[in-house]
C-alpha positions in Angstrom: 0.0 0.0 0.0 1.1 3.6 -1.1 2.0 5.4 1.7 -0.6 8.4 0.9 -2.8 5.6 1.2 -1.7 4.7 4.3 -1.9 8.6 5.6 -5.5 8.6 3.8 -6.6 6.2 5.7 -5.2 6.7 9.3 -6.9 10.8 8.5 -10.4 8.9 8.1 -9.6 7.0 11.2 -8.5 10.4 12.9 -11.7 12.3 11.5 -14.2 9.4 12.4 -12.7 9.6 15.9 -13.3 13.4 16.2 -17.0 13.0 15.1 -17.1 10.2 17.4 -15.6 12.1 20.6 -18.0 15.1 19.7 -21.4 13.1 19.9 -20.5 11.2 22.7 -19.6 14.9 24.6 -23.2 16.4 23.2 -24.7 13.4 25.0 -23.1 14.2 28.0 -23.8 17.7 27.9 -27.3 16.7 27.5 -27.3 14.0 30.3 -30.5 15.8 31.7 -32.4 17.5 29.1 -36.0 16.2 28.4 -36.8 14.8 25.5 -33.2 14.6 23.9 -32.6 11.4 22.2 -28.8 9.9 22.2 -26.4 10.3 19.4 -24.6 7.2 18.1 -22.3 7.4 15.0 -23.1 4.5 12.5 -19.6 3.7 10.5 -18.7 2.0 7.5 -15.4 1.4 5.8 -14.1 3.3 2.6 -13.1 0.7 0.2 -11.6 1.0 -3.5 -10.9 -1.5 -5.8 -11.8 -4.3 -3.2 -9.0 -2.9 -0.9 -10.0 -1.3 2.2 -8.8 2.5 2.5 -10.0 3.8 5.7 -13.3 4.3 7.6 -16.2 6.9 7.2 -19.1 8.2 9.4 -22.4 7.2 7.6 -24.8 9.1 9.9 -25.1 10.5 13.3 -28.5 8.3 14.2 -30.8 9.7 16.9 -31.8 5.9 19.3 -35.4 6.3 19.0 -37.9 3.8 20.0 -41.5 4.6 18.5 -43.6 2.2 20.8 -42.1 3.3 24.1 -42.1 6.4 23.1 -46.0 6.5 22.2 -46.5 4.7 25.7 -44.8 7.3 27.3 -46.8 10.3 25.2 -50.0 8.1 26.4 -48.7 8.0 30.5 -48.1 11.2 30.3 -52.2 12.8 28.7 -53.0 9.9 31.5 -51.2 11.9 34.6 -52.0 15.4 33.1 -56.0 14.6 33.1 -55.9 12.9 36.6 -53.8 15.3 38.2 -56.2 18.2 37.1 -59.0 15.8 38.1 -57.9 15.0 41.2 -56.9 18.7 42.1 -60.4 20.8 41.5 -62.3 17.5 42.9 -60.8 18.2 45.8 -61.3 21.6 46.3 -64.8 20.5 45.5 -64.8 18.7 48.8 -63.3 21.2 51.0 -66.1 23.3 50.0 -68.2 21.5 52.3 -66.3 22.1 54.7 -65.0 18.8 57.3 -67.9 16.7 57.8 -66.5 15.5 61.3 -67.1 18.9 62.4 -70.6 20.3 64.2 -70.6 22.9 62.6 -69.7 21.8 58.9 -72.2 22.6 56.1 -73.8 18.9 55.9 -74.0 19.1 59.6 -76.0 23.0 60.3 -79.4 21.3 59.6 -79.0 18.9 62.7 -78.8 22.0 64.2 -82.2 23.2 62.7 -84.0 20.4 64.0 -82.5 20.9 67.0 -84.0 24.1 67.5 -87.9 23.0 66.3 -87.5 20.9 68.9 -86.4 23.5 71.5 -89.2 25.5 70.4 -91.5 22.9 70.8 -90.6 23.3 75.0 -91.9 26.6 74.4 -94.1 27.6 71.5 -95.4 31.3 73.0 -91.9 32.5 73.4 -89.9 34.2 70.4 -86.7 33.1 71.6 -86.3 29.4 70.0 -88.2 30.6 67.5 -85.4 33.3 66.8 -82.8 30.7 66.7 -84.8 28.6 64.4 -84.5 31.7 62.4 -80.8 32.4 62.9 -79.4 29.2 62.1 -81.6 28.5 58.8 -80.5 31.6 57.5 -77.2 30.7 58.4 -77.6 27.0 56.2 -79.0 29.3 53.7 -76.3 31.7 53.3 -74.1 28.4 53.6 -75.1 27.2 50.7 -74.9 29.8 48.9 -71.2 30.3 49.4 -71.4 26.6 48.4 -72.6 26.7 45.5 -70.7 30.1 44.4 -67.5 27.5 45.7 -68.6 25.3 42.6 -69.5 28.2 40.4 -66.0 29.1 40.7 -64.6 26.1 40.1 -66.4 25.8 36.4 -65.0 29.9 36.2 -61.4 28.3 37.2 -61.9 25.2 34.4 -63.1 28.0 31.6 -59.8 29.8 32.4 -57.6 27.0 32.3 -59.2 25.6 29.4 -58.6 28.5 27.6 -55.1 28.5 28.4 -54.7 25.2 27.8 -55.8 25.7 24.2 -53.9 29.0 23.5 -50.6 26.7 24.4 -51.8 24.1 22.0 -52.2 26.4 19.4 -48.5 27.6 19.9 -46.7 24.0 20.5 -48.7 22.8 17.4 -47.3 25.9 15.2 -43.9 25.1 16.7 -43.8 21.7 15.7 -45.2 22.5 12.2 -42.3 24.9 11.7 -40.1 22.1 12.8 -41.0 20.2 10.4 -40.2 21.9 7.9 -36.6 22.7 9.3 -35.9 19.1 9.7 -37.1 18.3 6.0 -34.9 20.8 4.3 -32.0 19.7 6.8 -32.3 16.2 5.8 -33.0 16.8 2.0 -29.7 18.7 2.5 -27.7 16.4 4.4 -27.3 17.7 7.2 -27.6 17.2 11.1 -31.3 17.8 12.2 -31.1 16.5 15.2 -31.0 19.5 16.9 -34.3 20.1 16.1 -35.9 17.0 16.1 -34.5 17.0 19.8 -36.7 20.4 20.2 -39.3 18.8 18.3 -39.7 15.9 20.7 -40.0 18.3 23.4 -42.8 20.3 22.1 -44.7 16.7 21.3 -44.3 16.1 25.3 -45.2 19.0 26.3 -48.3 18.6 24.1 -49.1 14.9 25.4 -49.4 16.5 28.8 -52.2 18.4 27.4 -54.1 16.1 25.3 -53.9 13.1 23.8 -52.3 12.4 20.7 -50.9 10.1 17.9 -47.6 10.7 16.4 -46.0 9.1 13.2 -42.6 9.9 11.5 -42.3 10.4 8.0 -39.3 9.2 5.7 -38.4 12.9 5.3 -37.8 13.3 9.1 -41.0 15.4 9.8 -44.0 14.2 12.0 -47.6 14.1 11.2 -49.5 14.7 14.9 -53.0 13.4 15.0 -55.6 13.0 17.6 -56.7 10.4 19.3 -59.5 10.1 16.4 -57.5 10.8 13.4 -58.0 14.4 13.6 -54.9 16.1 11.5 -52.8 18.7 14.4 -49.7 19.7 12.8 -47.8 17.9 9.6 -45.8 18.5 6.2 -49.3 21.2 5.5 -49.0 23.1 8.8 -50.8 23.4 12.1 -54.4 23.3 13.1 -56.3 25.8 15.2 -57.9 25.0 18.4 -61.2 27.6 19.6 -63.1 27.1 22.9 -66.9 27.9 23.3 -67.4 28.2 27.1 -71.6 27.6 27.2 -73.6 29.5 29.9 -76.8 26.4 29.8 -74.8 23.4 27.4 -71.8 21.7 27.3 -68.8 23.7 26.5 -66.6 22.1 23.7 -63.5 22.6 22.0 -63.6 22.9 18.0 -60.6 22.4 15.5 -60.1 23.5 12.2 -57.8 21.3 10.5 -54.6 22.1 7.9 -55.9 23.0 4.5 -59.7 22.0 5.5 -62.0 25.2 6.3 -64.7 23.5 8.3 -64.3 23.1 11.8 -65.7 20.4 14.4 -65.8 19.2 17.7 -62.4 17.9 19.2 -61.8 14.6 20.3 -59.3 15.4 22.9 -58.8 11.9 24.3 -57.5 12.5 27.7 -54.9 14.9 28.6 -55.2 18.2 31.3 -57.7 19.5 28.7 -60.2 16.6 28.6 -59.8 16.5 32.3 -60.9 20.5 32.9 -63.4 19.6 29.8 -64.7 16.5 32.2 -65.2 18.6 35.1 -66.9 21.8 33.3 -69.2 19.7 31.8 -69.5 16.1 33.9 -68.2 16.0 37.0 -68.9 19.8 38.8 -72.1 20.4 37.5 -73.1 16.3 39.2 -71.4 17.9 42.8 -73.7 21.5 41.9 -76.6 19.0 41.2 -76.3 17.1 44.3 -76.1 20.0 46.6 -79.3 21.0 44.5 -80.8 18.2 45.2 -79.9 18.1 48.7 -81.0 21.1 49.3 -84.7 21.1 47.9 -85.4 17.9 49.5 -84.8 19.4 52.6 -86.7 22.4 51.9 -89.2 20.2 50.6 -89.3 18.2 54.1 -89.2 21.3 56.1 -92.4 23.1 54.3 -94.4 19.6 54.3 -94.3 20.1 58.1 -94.9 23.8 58.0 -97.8 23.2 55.7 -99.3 21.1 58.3 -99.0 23.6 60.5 -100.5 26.8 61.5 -99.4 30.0 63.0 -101.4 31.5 66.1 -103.3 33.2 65.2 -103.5 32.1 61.6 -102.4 34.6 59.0 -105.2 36.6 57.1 -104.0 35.5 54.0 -102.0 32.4 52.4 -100.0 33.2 49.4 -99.0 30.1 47.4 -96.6 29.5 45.2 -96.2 29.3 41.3 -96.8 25.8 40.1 -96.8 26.8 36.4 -100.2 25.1 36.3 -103.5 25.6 35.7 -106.1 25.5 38.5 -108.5 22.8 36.6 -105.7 20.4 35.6 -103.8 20.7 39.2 -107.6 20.2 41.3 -108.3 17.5 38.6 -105.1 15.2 39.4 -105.3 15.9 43.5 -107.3 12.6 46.2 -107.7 12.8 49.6 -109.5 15.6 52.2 -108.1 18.6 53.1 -110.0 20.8 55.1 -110.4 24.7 54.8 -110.6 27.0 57.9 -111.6 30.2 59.1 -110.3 30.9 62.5 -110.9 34.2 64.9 -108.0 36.1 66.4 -108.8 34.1 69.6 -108.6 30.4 67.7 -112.7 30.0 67.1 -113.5 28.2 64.2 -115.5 30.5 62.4 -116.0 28.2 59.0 -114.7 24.9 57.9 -115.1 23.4 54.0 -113.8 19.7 54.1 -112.6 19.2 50.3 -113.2 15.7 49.8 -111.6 15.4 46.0 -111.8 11.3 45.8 -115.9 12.1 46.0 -115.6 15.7 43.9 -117.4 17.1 47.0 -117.2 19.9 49.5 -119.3 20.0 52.8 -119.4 23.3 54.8 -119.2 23.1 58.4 -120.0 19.1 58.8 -122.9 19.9 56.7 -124.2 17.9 53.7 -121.8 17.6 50.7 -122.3 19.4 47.4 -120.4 18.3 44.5 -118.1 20.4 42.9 -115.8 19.9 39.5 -112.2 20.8 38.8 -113.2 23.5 36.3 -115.4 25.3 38.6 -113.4 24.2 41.7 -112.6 28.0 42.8 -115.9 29.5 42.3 -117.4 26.3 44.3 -114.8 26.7 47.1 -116.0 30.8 47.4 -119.4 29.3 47.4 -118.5 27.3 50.3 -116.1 29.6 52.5 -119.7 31.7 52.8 -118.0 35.4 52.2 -115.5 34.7 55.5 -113.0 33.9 53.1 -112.0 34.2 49.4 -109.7 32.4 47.2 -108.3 33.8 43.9 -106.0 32.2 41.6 -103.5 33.7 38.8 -99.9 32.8 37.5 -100.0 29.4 38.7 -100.4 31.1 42.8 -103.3 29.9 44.6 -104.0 32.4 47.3 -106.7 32.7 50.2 -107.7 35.5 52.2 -110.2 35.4 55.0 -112.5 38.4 54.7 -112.8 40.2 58.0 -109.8 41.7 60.1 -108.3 39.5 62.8 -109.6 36.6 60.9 -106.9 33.9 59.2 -107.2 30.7 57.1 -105.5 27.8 58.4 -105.6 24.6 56.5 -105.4 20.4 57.4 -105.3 17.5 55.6 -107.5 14.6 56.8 -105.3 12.3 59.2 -106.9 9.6 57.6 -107.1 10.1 53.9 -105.1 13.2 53.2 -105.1 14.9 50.4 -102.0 14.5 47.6 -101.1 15.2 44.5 -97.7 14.5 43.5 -96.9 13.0 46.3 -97.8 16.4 48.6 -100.8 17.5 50.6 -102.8 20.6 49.3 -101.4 23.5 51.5 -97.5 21.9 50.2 -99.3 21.6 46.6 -99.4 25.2 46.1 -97.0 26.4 48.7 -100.0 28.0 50.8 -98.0 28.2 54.1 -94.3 27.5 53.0 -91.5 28.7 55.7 -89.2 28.8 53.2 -89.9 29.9 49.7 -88.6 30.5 46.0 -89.7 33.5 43.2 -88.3 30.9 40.8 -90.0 27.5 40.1 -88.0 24.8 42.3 -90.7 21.9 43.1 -90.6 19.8 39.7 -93.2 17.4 41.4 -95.9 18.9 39.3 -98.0 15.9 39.7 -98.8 15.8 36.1 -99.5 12.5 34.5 -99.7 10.7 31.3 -103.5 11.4 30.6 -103.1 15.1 31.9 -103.2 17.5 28.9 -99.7 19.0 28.5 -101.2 22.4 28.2 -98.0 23.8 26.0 -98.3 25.3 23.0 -98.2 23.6 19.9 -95.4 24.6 17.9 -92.7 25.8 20.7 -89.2 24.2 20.4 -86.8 23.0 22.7 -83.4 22.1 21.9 -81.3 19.7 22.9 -77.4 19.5 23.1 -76.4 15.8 23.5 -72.7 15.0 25.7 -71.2 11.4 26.1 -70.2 10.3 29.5 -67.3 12.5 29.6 -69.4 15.6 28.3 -68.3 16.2 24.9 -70.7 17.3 22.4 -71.9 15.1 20.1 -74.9 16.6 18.6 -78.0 18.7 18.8 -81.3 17.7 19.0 -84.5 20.2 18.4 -87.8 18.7 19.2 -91.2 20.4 18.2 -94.4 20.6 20.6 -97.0 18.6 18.9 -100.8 19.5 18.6 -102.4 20.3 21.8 -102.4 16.5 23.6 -101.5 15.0 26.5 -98.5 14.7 28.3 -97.9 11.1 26.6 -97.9 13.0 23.7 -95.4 15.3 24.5 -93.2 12.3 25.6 -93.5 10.6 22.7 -92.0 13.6 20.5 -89.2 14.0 23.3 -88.5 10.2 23.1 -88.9 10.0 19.1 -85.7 8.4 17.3 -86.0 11.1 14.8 -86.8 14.6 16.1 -86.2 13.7 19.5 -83.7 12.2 21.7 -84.6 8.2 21.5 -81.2 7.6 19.9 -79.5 8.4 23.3 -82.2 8.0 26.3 -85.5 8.4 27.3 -87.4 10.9 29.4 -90.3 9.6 32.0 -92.7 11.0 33.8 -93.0 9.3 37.8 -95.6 9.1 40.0 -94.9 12.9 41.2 -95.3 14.1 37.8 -91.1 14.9 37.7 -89.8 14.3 34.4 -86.2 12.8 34.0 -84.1 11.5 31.7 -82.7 8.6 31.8 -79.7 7.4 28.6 -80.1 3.7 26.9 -76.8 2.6 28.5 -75.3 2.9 31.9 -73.3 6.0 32.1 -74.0 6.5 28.4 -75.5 10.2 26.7 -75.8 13.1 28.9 -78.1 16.3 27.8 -78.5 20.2 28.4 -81.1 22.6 27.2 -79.3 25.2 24.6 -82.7 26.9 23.8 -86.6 26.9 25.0 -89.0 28.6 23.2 -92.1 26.2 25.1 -94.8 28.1 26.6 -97.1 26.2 29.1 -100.7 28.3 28.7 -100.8 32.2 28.5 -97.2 33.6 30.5 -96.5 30.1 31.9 -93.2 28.0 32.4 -91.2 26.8 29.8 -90.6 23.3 29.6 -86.9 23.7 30.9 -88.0 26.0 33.9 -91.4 23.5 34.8 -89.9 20.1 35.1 -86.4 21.3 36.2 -84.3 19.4 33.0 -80.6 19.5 32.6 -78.1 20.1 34.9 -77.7 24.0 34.6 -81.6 24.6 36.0 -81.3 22.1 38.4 -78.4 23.5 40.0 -79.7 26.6 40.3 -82.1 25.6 42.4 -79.6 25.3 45.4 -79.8 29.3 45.5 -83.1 30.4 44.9 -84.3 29.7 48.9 -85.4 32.4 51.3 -87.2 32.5 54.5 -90.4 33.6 54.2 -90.5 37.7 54.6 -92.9 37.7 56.9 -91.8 35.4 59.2 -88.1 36.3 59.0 -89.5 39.9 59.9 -91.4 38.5 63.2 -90.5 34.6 64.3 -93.8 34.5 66.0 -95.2 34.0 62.2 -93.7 31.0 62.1 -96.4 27.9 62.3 -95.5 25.9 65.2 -99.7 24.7 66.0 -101.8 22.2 64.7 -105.0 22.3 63.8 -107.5 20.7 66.0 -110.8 21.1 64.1 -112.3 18.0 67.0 -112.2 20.8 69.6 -114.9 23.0 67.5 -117.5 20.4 68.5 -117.2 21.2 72.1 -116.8 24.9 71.2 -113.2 25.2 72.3 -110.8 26.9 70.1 -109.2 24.9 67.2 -105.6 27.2 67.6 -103.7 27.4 70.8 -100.8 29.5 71.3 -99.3 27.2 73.9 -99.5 24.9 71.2 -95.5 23.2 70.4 -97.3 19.8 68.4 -96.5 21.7 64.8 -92.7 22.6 66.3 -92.4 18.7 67.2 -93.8 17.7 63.8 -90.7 20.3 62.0 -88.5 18.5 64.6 -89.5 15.3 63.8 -89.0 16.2 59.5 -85.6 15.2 59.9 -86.4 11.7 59.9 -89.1 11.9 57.8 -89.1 10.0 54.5 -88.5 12.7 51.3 -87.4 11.6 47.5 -84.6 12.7 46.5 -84.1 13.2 42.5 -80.8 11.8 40.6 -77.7 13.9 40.5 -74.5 13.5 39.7 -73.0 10.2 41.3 -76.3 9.7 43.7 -79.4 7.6 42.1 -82.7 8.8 43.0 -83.4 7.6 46.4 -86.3 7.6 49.6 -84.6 8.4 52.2 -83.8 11.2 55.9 -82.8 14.7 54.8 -80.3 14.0 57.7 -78.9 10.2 55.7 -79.1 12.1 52.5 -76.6 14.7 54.0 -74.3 11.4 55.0 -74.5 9.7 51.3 -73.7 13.3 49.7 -70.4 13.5 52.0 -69.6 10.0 51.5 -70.3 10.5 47.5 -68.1 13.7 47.8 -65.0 11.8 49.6 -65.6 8.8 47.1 -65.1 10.9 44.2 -62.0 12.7 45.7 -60.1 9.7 47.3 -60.7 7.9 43.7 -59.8 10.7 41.9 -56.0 11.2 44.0 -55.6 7.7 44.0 -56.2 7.5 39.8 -53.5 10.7 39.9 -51.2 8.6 42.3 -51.6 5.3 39.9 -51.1 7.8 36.5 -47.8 9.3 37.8 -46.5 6.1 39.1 -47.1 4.6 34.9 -45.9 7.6 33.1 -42.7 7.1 35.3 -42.2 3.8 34.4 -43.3 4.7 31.4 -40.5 7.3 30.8 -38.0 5.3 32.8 -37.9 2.6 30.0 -37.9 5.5 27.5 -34.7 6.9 28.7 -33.2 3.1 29.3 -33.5 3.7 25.5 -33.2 6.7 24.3 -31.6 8.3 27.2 -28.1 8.9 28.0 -26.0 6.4 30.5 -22.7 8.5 31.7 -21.0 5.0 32.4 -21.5 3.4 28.7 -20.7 7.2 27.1 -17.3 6.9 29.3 -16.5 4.1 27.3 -17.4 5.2 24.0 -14.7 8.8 25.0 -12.1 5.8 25.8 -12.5 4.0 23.1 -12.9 7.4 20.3 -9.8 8.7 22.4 -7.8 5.1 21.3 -9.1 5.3 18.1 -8.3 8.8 18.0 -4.5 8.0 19.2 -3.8 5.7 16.8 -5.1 6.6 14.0 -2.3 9.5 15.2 0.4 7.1 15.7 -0.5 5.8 12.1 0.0 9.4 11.0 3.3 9.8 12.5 4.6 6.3 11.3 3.5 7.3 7.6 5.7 10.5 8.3 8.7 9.1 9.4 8.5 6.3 6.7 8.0 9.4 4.2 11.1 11.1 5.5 13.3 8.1 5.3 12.9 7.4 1.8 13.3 11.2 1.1 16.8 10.9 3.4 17.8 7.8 0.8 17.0 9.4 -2.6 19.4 12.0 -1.3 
């Protein structure tokens, strides 16, 4: 072999070396920066004319491992959605404050009942009744702070959502200019490693956002899809990301996709986004619905008792509430007695109509019956109440005022057959002696039923936005009132596989009259109410605001309570007798001021059977305002200890998870050492070969002279 041969090849030896030495010191230097991939120098030797002339570098090859790599990408959208999850679930819980504690929201109405039954000791004295006064207000103001707790945390989710999607936008414009970088540096021949290195880091920070599928391409770019397919960022560019926040539906986040102009619904797989998504749509609004819930069945419990009950003396007027019914079709679905009375400021029962409404009859003062229909039910009662009383009704209100000053109406069901509709008596029915009341419609037990005429007008729309479990949108569904009919009517169009919602649930009407939906699979379709142009009669309810549907009306239920004005302005208001229309007959009075049975009865509501509605993670259920508490704190601490323990479980995967990446891709000091020893030998000899060339050059030059 010549020796320039010789020289040519030892300088190969000497430059492959160099290269060699320099990656294994950029892996070094990058020991600890995330998302760098080690460098390994892939040689090959030069040969000509079958004789081997030295050694070349072929590439400078970034140790990539795709499926690891996607596993770790996976872990990571895994940890970023439970970690989210976990955090605002459990500053859900601490809005209810410690349960161990006394004085802890799910704990203030033991307190309540407490007091009814220290008032009951001593019904003619304003104190107790005071402190009954005091410490509902206190559960009322309470809940509100509540329930503007969980109000914030769908505010905090907007906010973070819409952060989270400005970053996405950015990372997925960064990667697409990347891309192109890397494509003209490897059409070029040069190193891109650099930036795929920066690329790889702006897919990680991505995966901790949402998740997504990555692929490269044989031009060293990367096409970044959804976990659907959706195109993010490729060869073409980036896509843009836009969140809707929705005030009534479920808030979603659009994409418009690289060179395609129409936009549609994300499917953002998992991720810190799906998990606010999850929450602002799901999981919050089923706590906000719960404490709803919670909270009118325990208003609902308390003004049963109340109903029952009468002040002393009696006020000269009950006000009811608004039913967002009509008179005739509310009288027409009521059984039972009730009995109407007209009591004197010293307790004397001045008039009495027993309402018997199983026999369509009213008899006045023990007298004969008369019969009486639902459609003339309030010029009948009028009739009946003999000018010491009148009743009146408009909006939905039933109201009746006894006729002379110091004169009041009191009302009581039979204790045998009592009157109900919907599952209430007639003074709860209409809210005629409520301690606690609403100016909104909150009682959805409208006692309707099938046969009932629906009463809304034909041609109003409702529409629907349909969610799956975890609350994304999947479509929208309008349905049409149909010609005046009944209330099986109306279902059927709600429940309708085309033009209503029968492709996802069904809605039912119970024995109350409370209308629910309820989807075809466990856990399956979710809905919200995006628009409501139904009209029940003249000025009445919408649909929506009547029955109470989808999560947004529901939960704002929890806040519309007050105590009665009246009696929050004077205690002694407060209805703490019962009726006792047997004394009449031996001319004694029928009201006593002394009177504590009525506090016992409020005292005694706590353990009193009430239905609870569905919401969120809690079925509908029978049970104590007082156990209901219990199962809402137990639901609460569920759903927080499962959601730190699904953070604790994601963290400890996308660890192992990134901990086999870097066995792969990462760099280990101890096996670079020996790649620098073994470049440096390489390096030293290919030197040595250098010098020996030299010297063998300069000896032959010394002979020729």
């Amino acid at each position: 072999m010549a020796i320039n041969s010789v020289m040519a090849a030892a300088l190969s030896g000497l430059q492959t070396a160099q290269t060699g030495l320099t990656t294994v010191s950029n892996n070094i230097t990058n020991v600890n920066t995330p998302g760098y991939a080690r460098e390994v120098v892939q040689q090959a030797p030069l040969v000509a004319g079958g004789i081997g002339s030295g050694v070349t570098v072929i590439d400078v090859q970034r140790i990539t491992n795709h499926f690891l790599e996607q596993a770790s990408l996976s872990a990571s959208s895994s940890a970023g959605s439970a970690s989210i999850i976990s955090n605002l679930l459990g500053q859900a819980q601490s809005a209810f404050g410690d349960p161990t504690q006394t004085s802890s929201y799910l704990n203030q109405l033991s307190t309540v009942f407490s007091d009814f039954a220290a008032a009951a000791n001593d019904p003619a004295s304003s104190l107790p009744r005071s402190q009954v006064i005091d410490d509902l207000t206190s559960f009322l103001d309470t809940t509100q702070t509540v329930a503007g707790s969980l109000a914030g945390l769908n505010t905090q989710a907007d906010t973070q959502i819409g952060s989270d999607v400005g970053q996405i936008n950015q990372l997925l414009s960064q990667i697409a200019t990347l891309n192109t970088s890397i494509t003209s540096a490897v059409a070029q021949g040069t190193d891109a490693s650099a930036s795929q290195d920066s690329q790889g880091q702006l897919i990680s920070q991505l995966s901790s956002l949402m998740q997504v599928n990555v692929s490269t391409q044989p031009n060293g770019s990367v096409v970044v899809r959804s976990s659907v397919g959706q195109l993010l960022a490729g060869p073409g560019g980036s896509a843009t990301l836009t969140y809707t926040p929705s005030v009534s539906g479920f808030s979603g986040v659009t994409v418009v996709q690289p060179a395609d102009p129409q936009s549609s619904t994300l499917a953002v797989g998992n991720g810190e986004l799906q998990g606010l998504l999850s929450l602002r749509n799901s999981q919050i609004p089923g706590i906000q619905a719960q404490l709803a819930s919670y909270v009118q069945g325990s208003v609902t419990a308390i003004n049963a008792a109340h109903n029952a009950n009468s002040a002393v003396p009696p006020p000269q007027t009950l006000t009811g509430r608004n039913t967002g019914l009509d008179l005739t079709t509310a009288i027409g679905d009521f059984s039972g007695v009730t009995n109407v009375a007209v009591v004197d400021s010293g307790g004397n029962l001045l008039q009495q109509v027993s309402i018997d409404f199983g026999a369509d009859t009213m008899s006045v003062n023990g007298n004969p019956a008369t019969p009486f229909s639902a459609s003339s039910f309030l010029t009948d009662l009028n009739t009946a109440l003999g000018g010491q009383a009148t009743a009146s009704f408009s909006n939905g209100q039933l109201s009746l005022s006894a006729t002379a000053s110091g004169t009041g109406v009191a009302i009581q069901d039979d204790p045998t057959t009592p009157s109900r509709d919907g599952g209430q008596g007639f003074s709860q029915f209409f809210g005629l002696n409520d301690l606690i009341t609403s100016n909104q419609i909150t009682n959805f037990n409208t006692g309707l039923t099938a046969t009932d005429d629906n009463g809304f007008t034909p041609g109003g729309q409702i529409t629907f936005q349909i969610a799956d479990a975890s609350g994304t949108p999947q479509n929208t569904v309008t349905v049409t009132v149909p010609p005046a009919g009944t209330m099986q009517d109306l279902l059927d169009a709600l429940n309708a596989p085309i033009g209503g919602v029968g492709q996802y649930g069904q809605f039912n009407l119970n024995s109350a009259g409370a209308l629910s939906f309820t989807p075809n699979t466990p856990g399956g379709a979710s809905i919200a109410v995006t628009a409501d142009t139904t009209q029940r009669g003249t000025g009445g309810p919408s649909m929506t605001q009547l029955f109470g549907i989808g999560a947004s009306t529901q939960a704002q239920v929890a806040t519309a309570f007050q105590i009665r004005s009246d009696i929050a302005a004077n205690p002694m208001n407060m209805a703490l007798a019962q009726l006792d229309l047997s004394a009449a007959a031996n001319n004694a009075p029928v009201l006593a001021i002394g009177d504590g049975s009525g506090a016992t009865a409020l005292s005694q509501a706590a353990s009193a059977a009430t239905s609870f509605a569905a919401a969120g993670s809690l079925p509908a259920q029978s049970t104590t305002v007082l156990q209901y508490a219990a199962n809402l704190g137990g639901s609460l601490g569920q759903q927080a200890a499962a959601a730190t323990s699904a953070s604790s479980a994601a963290q400890a995967v996308q660890t192992e998870a990134n901990t086999r990446l870097q066995s792969v891709e990462g760099v280990n000091l101890d096996e670079e050492l020996v790649n620098m020893t073994t470049y440096q030998q390489a390096y030293n000899a290919s030197a040595r070969l250098i010098q020996a060339s030299q010297s063998m050059l300069n000896t032959l030059l010394q002979m020729v002279q």
